[in-house]
C-alpha positions, 0 to 999 in steps of 0.5 A: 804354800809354807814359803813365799819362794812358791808364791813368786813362782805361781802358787796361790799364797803363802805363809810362813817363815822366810827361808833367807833369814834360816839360811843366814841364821845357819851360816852364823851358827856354822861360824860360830863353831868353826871359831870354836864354839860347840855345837851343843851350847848354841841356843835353839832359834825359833823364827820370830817373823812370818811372812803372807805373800799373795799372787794376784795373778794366780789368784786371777788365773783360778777365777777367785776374788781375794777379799780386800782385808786380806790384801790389806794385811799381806806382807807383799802382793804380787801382781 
């Protein structure tokens, strides 16, 4: 899954960026051009924080093991 939201809600795994950080990132940019700016000059953002979120529930439910160093390195595990 790209998203952890997926995961929380039953998908295997996920990796990738976090979607409450682009929403937030979008509503400063919407506040920067309703006071004014334009949209032209704000810079390009590019996510600088990927997340691996891991259900153990799933990944039970499916019969696989998750090797230790793999949940060792998971930003969160959800059991």
């Amino acid at each position: 899954m790209g998203f952890r939201e997926f995961t929380t809600v039953g998908g295997l795994m996920s990796y990738g960026t976090s979607l409450s950080n682009a929403y937030h990132q979008a509503g400063v940019n919407a506040a920067r051009i309703l006071k004014g700016e334009k949209p032209a000059d704000l810079p390009v953002m590019q996510p600088t924080k990927f997340e691996l979120v891991i259900n153990l529930k799933t990944v039970r439910a499916l019969g696989f093991t998750m090797p230790a160093g793999v949940l060792a390195i998971a930003d969160e595990v959800i059991e």
